[in-house]
C-alpha positions in Angstrom: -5.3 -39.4 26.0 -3.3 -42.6 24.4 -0.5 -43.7 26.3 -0.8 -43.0 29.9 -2.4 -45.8 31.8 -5.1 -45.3 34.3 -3.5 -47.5 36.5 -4.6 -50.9 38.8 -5.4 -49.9 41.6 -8.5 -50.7 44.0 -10.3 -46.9 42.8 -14.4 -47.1 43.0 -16.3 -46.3 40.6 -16.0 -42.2 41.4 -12.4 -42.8 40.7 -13.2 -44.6 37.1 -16.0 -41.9 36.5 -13.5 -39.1 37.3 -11.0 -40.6 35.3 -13.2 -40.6 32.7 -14.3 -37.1 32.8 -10.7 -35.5 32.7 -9.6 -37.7 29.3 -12.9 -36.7 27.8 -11.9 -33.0 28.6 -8.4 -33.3 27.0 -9.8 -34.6 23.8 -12.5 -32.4 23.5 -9.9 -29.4 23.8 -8.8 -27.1 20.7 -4.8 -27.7 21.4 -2.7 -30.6 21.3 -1.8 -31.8 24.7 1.6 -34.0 25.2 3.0 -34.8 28.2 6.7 -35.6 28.2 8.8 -36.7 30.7 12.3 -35.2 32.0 13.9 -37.5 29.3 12.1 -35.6 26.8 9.8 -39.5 26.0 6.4 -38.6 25.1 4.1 -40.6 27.5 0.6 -39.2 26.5 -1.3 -37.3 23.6 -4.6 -36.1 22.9 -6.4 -37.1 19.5 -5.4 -33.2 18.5 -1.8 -33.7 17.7 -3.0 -35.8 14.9 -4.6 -32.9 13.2 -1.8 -30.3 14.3 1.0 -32.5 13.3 0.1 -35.4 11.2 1.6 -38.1 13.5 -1.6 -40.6 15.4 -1.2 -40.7 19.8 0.3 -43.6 19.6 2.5 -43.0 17.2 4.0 -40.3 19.3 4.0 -42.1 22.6 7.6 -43.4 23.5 9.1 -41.4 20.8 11.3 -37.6 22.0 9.2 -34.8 21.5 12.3 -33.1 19.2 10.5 -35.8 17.2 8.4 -32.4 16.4 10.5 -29.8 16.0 12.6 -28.8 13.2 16.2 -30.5 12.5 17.9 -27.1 12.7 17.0 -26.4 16.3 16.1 -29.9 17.9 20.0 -29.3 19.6 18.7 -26.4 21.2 15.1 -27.6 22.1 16.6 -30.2 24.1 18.9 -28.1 25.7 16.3 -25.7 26.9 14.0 -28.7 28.1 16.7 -30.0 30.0 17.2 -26.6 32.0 13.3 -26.4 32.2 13.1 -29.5 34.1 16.4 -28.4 36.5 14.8 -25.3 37.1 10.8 -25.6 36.5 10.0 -22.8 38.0 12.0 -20.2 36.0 9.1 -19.9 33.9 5.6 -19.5 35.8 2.6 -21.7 34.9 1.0 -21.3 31.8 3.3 -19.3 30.2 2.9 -19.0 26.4 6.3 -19.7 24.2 6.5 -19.2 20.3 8.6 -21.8 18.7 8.4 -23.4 15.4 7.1 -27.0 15.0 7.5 -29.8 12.1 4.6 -31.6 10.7 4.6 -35.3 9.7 5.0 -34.0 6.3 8.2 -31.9 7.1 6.1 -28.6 7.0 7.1 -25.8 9.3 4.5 -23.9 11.5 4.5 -21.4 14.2 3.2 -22.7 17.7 2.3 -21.1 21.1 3.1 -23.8 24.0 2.4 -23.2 27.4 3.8 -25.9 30.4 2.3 -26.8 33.5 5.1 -29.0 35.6 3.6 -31.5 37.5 5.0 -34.9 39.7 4.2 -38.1 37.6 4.3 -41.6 39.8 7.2 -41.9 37.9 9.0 -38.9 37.8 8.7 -35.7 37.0 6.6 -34.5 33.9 5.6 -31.0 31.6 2.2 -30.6 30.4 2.3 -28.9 27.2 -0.7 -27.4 25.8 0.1 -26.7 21.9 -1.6 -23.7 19.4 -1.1 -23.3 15.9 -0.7 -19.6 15.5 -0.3 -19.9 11.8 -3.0 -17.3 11.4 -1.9 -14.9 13.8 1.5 -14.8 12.8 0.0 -14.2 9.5 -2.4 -11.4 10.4 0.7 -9.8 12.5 3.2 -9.8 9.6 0.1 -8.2 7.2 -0.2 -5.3 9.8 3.6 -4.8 10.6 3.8 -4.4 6.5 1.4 -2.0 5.9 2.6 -0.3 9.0 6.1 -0.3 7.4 4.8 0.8 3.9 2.6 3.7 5.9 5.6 5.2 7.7 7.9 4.6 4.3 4.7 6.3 2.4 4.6 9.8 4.6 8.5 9.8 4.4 8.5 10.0 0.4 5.5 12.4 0.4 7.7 14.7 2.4 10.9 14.4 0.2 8.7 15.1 -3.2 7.2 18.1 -1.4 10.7 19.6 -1.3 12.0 18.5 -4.8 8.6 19.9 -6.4 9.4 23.3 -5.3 13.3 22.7 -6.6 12.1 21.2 -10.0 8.8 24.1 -10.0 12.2 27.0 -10.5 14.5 24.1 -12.3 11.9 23.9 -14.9 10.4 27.1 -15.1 13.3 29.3 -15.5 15.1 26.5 -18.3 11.8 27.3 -20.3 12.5 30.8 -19.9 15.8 30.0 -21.0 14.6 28.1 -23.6 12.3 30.7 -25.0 15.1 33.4 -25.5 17.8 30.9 -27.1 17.7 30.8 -31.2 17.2 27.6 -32.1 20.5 27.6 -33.6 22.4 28.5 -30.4 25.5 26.1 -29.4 23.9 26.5 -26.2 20.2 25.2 -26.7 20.8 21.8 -26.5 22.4 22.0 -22.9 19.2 23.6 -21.9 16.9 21.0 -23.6 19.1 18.4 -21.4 19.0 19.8 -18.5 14.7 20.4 -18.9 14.6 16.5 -19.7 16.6 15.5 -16.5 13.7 18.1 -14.5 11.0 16.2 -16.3 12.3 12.8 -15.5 13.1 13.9 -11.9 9.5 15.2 -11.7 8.1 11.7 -13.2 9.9 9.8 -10.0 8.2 12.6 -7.8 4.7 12.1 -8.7 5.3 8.2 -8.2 7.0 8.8 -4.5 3.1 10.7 -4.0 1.4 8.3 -5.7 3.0 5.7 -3.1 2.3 7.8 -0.4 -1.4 8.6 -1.3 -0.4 12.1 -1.5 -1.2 12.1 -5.1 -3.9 15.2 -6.6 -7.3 13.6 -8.3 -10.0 14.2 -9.6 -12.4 10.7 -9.1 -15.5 9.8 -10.9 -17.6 6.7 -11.2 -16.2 4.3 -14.2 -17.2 1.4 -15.4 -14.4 -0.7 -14.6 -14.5 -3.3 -17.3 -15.1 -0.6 -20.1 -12.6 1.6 -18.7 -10.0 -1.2 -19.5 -11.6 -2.2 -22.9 -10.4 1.2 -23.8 -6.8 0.5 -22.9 -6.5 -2.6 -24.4 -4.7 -1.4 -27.8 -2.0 0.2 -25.8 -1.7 -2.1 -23.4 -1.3 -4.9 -25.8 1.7 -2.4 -27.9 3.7 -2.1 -24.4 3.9 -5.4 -23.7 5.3 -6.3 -26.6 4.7 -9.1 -29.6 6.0 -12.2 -27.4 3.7 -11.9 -24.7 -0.3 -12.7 -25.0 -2.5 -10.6 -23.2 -5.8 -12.4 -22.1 -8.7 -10.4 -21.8 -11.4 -12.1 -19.4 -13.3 -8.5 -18.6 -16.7 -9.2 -17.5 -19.1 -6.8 -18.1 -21.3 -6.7 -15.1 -17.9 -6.3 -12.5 -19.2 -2.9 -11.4 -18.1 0.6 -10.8 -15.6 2.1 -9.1 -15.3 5.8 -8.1 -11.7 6.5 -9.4 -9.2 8.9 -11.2 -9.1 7.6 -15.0 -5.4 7.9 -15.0 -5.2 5.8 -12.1 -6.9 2.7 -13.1 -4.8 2.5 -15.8 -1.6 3.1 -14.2 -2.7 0.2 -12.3 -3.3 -2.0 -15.1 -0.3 -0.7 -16.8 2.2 -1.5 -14.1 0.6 -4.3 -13.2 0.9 -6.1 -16.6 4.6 -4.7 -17.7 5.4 -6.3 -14.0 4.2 -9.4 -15.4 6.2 -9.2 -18.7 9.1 -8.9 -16.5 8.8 -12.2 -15.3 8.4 -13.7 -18.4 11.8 -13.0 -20.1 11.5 -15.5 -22.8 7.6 -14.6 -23.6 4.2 -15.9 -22.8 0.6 -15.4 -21.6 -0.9 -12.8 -19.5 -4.1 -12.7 -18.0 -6.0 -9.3 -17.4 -9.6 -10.4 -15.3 -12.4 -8.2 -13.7 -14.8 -9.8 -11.9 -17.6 -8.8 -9.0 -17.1 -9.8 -5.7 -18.3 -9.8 -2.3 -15.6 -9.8 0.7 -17.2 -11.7 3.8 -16.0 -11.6 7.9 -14.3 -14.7 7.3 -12.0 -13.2 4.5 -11.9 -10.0 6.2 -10.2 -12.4 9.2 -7.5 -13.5 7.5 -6.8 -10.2 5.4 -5.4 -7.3 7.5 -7.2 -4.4 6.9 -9.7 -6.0 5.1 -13.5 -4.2 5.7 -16.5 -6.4 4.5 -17.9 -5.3 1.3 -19.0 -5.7 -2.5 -16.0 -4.8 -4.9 -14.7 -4.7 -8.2 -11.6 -7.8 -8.5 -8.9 -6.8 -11.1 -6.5 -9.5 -11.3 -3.4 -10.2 -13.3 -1.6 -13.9 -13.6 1.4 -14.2 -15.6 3.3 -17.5 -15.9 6.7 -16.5 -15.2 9.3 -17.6 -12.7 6.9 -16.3 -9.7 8.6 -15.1 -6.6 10.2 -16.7 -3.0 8.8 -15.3 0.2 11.8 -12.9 0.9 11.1 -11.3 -2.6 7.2 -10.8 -1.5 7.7 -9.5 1.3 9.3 -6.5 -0.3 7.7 -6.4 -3.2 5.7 -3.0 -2.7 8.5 -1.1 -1.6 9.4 1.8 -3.1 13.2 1.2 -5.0 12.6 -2.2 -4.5 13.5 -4.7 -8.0 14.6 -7.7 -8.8 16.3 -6.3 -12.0 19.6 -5.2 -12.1 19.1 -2.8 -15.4 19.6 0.9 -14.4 16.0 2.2 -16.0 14.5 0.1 -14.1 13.6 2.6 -10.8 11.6 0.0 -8.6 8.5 2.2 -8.3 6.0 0.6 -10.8 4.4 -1.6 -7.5 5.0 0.7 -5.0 2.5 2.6 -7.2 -0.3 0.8 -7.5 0.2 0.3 -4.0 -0.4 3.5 -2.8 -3.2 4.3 -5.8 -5.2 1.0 -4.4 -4.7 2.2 -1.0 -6.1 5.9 -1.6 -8.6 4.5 -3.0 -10.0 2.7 -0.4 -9.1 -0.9 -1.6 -6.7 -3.9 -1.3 -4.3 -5.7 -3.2 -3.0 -8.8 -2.4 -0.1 -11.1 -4.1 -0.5 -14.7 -4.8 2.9 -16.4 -6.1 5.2 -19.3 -6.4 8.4 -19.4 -7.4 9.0 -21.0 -10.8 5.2 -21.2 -11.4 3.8 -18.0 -11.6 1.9 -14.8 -10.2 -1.1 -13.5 -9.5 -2.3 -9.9 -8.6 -5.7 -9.6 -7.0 -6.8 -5.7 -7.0 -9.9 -4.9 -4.9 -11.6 -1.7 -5.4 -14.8 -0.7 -3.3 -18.2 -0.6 -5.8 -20.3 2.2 -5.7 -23.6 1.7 -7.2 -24.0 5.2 -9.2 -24.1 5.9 -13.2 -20.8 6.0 -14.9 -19.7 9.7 -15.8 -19.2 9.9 -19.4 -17.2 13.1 -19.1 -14.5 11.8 -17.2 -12.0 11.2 -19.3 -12.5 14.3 -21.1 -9.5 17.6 -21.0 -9.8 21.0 -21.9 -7.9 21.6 -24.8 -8.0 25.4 -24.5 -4.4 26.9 -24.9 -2.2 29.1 -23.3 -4.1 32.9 -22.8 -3.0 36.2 -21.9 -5.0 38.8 -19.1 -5.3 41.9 -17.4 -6.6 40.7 -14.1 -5.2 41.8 -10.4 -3.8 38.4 -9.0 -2.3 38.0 -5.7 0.5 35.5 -5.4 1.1 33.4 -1.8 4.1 31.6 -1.9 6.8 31.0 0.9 8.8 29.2 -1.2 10.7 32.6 -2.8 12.5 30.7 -6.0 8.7 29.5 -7.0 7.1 32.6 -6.1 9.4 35.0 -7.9 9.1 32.4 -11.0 5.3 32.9 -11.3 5.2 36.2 -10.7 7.6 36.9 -13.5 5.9 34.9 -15.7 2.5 36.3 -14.7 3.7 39.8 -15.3 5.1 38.7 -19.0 1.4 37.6 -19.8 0.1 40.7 -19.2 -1.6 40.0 -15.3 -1.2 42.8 -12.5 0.8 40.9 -9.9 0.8 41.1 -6.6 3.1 39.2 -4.1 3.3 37.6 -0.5 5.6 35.2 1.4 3.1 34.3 4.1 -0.7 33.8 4.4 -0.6 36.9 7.2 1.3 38.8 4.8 -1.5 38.1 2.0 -4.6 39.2 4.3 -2.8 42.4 5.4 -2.6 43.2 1.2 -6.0 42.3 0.3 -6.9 44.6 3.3 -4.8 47.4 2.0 -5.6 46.8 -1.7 -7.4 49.5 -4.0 -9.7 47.7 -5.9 -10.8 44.4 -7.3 -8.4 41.4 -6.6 -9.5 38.8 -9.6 -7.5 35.8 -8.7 -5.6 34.1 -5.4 -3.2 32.1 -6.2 -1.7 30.0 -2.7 0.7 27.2 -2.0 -1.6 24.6 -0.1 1.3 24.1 2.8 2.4 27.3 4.5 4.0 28.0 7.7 1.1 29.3 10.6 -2.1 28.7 8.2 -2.9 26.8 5.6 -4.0 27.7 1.7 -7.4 26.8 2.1 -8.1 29.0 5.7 -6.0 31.7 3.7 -8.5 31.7 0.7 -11.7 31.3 3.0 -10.8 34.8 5.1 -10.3 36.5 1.9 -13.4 34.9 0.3 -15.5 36.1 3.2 -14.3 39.7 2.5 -14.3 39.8 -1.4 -17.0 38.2 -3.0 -16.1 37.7 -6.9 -12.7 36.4 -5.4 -11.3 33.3 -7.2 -9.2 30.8 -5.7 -6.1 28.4 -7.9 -4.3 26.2 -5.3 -0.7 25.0 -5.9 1.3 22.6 -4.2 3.7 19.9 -4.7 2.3 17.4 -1.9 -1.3 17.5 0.0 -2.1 16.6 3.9 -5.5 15.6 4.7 -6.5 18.9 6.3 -6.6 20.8 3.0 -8.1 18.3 -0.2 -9.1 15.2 1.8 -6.5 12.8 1.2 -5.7 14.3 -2.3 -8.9 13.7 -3.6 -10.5 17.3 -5.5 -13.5 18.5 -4.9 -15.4 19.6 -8.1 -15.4 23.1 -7.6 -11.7 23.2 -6.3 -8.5 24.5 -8.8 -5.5 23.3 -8.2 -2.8 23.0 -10.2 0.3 20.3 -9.3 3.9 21.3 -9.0 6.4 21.2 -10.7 4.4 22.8 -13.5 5.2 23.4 -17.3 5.1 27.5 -17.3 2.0 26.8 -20.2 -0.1 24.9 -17.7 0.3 28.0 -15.3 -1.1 30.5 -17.6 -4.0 27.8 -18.7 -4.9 27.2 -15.5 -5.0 30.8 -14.7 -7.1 31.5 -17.3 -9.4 28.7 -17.1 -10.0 29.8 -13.2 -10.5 33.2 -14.1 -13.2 32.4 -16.8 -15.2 29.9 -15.0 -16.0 32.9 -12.3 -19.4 32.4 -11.2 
C-alpha cells in the first residue's frame, strides 16, 4: 500500500519477508483498502482505489477521506467518523455500511465499507475495506420494480373483474334499449351516449388485464418480421405526416408464439409513445433483429433467463427521459402529458403483454437525447401458422338448443338468459356451480350447451364443466368471464379446443359465439 512506511527498525529478514507478504495481499484484493486516521488524513491505499475512484495512492495519502464522498453529505461523514473513533466499538468488526461515494470525475456510486479499528504507532486508525455495489444496487432496484408492477398488476386484474360484470348488464341491456327505440326517438341519442361511455370504460378494462397478464389469447407461431411488415401502412397513418418511421425488419429475426393482436399492440404503443416525445416531428426507428441472451446478460438483467429471442426495438429522438420518469414509466396511469385523453396505460401495456409472454423489455434513455425500447420475446423454432390472423365472419344466428346458464353474478346472468330466450334457445338458469350439477341431474333430456362464468364461489368453471362432461357426453362447454387465474386457462392463454368468450360482451358476439360452439360439436 502507498503511504504507510515500513518503518527503520532492526527487523530480520522474516520481518521484511512478512512485510512483504501482507502489502502483496492488500493489492492483490478486489476492494479498495484506505486507512485513515482519527483526523479523517488518509495515510495508506491500495492500487484498487485508483480503479474504484479515479484518484492514484498517493494522490490520496495526506488528503481527508470526505475527499471521496459527495459535497452534500461530507458534513455528516465527518460527523459520523468522529463518533466512530469516540466510540469504536458501537459498530462490531467487519460490519458492512452502504453510503454513496464520489469519483475523480464527480460521478456518484453506491459503496459497501466495512472497518476494522486498529492502534497505529501513531494513534489510532480505521481500516476500511471499500465495494462498488453499483451492480447490486442495480439488480435490487430491477426486482423491487417488477415486484412493485406484480403486486400493482393482480390489483387491477381484480378491479376489471368487477367492472366487466357491471359494464357485461351496462351494455347489454342499453342494446336492448337501443333495439326498441325508433330511430327518431328524443331519447336514442342518450342511450347511444351512455353505450359509448360502456365501450370506452370496457377499452380501459381490457388494458388494466392486459397489464396484469390477465388478458384471454389465443397464441400462434408468427413470423415476427412479417407480422410487422403487415402493419406498416397503419402504423405509418397513426403516427402522423411529421414523423419518419424507419423500418430496419430483418427477415431471419425468428418466430415468436404470440396473439396477433398483441404484437401489434406492442408495436403500436410503442411507436405513438415515441411520437409523443417528439412534439415538433422527426424519426423513428422500428428494428427486429435475432438475438441470443448469455449468463453474463442474464446477470445484470433481473429476471432475465438465458436464451435465443426475437429483439423488437424502437428509438425515437426526442427529449428522452430523467431517471425519476423511468422509474415509473410502466405504471399503470402513469404520463408525462397533461392532456385528459391521454389515460397513461399505453406502457403499462406492453408491459404486461411482454411479460405474459414470457419476455423482457427493457428501457434505454437520456434526457434531451433520445429513447430506446428493447422488446425481447422468446423464439420458438416451429412453422408460422398462416391462419392466425384469420376471424370468422359468420353472423349473428338463432337456435332451438337446451342451454344451461351458470352465472353468480345475477345482473349478467338474467341479461343472457333474456337474450338467449329472445333468440329462440331453451334456457335454463343457475347461480352456483352446485346449483348447476343438481339441474343437469334432474334434467329431462339432452342439455346442448353449458354456458359458465370461469370464477365462481366453492368451484371453478372448468371442474363445473368436467363433472357435467363426464355425465353427458355430446355436452358443449362456452366459458365467460371478465378476468382469468391461472387454475382455469393457464395464465390466460386458450387452449385450441377451449370457447370462451370475454366480458363485457356486445349481445351479437353472445349469440355468435353460442352458435359457433354449438356447430363445431364433435
Amino acid at each position: 500500500m502507498s503511504g504507510a512506511g515500513k518503518g527503520d527498525g532492526e527487523g530480520g529478514h522474516g520481518e521484511f519477508a512478512s512485510a512483504g507478504i501482507l502489502e502483496a495481499i492488500l493489492e492483490s484484493a478486489s476492494q479498495s483498502i484506505l486507512a485513515v486516521e482519527g483526523s479523517g488524513e488518509i495515510v495508506a491505499a491500495n492500487a484498487r482505489v485508483e480503479e474504484m475512484f479515479g484518484y492514484r495512492p498517493e494522490e490520496l495519502v495526506g488528503e481527508q477521506v470526505e475527499r471521496l464522498v459527495p459535497d452534500g453529505v461530507r458534513e455528516r461523514h465527518s460527523a459520523e467518523r468522529q463518533a466512530y473513533f469516540r466510540a469504536p466499538k458501537v459498530r462490531p468488526m467487519g460490519e458492512g455500511l452502504e453510503l454513496r461515494a464520489r469519483r475523480k470525475d464527480g460521478r456518484e456510486f453506491p459503496v459497501e465499507i466495512s472497518l476494522s479499528y486498529v492502534e497505529g504507532e501513531n494513534g489510532p486508525m480505521a481500516i476500511a475495506f471499500i465495494s462498488d455495489i453499483t451492480h447490486r444496487k442495480t439488480l435490487e432496484d430491477q426486482l423491487l420494480q417488477s415486484q412493485k408492477l406484480e403486486a400493482v398488476g393482480r390489483l387491477a386484474g381484480g378491479i376489471a373483474h368487477d367492472f366487466n360484470n357491471l359494464l357485461t348488464v351496462i351494455m347489454g341491456y342499453d342494446e336492448m334499449l337501443l333495439g326498441q327505440l325508433s330511430p327518431l326517438s328524443p331519447t336514442r341519442g342518450y342511450a347511444e351516449e351512455i353505450l359509448k361511455a360502456a365501450e370506452r370504460a370496457a377499452a380501459l378494462t381490457r388494458q388494466l388485464l392486459t397489464f396484469g397478464r390477465r388478458q384471454i389469447v389465443r397464441p400462434a407461431v408468427l413470423d415476427v418480421s412479417e407480422a410487422l411488415g403487415r402493419t406498416e401502412g397503419m402504423l405509418r397513418r397513426l403516427l402522423g405526416e411529421n414523423i419518419t418511421l424507419k423500418y430496419c425488419l430483418a427477415p431471419g429475426a425468428g418466430k415468436v408464439l404470440m396473439d396477433q393482436s398483441q404484437l401489434d399492440q406492442v408495436a403500436m404503443n410503442l411507436l405513438i409513445n415515441a411520437r409523443e416525445a417528439m412534439t415538433g416531428g422527426g424519426s423513428i426507428t422500428l428494428e427486429t433483429n435475432a438475438v441470443e441472451l448469455d449468463e453474463t446478460y442474464a446477470r445484470t438483467h433481473a429476471g432475465v433467463k438465458p436464451g435465443a429471442y426475437v429483439q423488437i426495438s424502437v428509438s425515437d429522438e426526442g427529449t428522452g427521459m430523467d431517471e425519476e420518469t423511468q422509474r415509473h414509466i410502466f405504471e399503470p396511469f402513469f404520463s408525462t402529458k397533461g392532456d385528459a385523453g391521454n389515460s397513461g396505460l399505453g406502457l403499462a401495456t406492453v408491459y404486461g403483454i411482454v411479460k405474459q409472454n414470457g419476455g423482457d423489455i427493457w428501457l434505454y434513455s437520456q434526457a434531451g437525447v433520445g429513447t430506446t425500447f428493447k422488446v425481447y420475446l422468446p423464439r420458438v423454432d416451429e412453422a408460422a401458422d398462416e391462419e392466425a390472423a384469420k376471424k370468422s365472419d359468420m353472423g349473428p344466428m338463432r337456435g332451438a338448443e337446451k342451454v344451461l346458464v351458470v352465472e353468480d353474478e345475477e345482473g349478467v346472468r338474467s341479461l343472457m338468459c333474456d337474450v338467449l330466450r329472445r333468440s329462440g334457445y331453451e334456457v335454463l338458469a343457475a347461480t352456483s356451480p352446485q346449483e348447476a350439477l343438481e339441474m343437469s341431474r334432474n334434467a329431462g333430456g339432452e342439455i346442448d350447451l353449458l354456458i359458465t362464468d370461469v370464477i365462481m364461489p366453492g368451484m371453478n368453471g372448468r371442474e363445473l364443466a368436467r363433472q357435467m362432461m363426464a355425465k353427458r357426453q355430446g355436452l358443449s362447454v362456452l366459458y365467460v368471464s371478465g378476468y382469468t387465474e391461472n387454475m382455469t386457462l393457464r395464465h390466460g392463454v386458450l387452449d385450441a379446443d377451449v370457447n370462451f368468450l370475454q366480458k363485457p360482451f356486445p349481445l351479437e358476439r353472445l349469440l355468435r359465439r353460442v352458435r359457433e360452439t354449438l356447430d363445431n360439436r364433435r
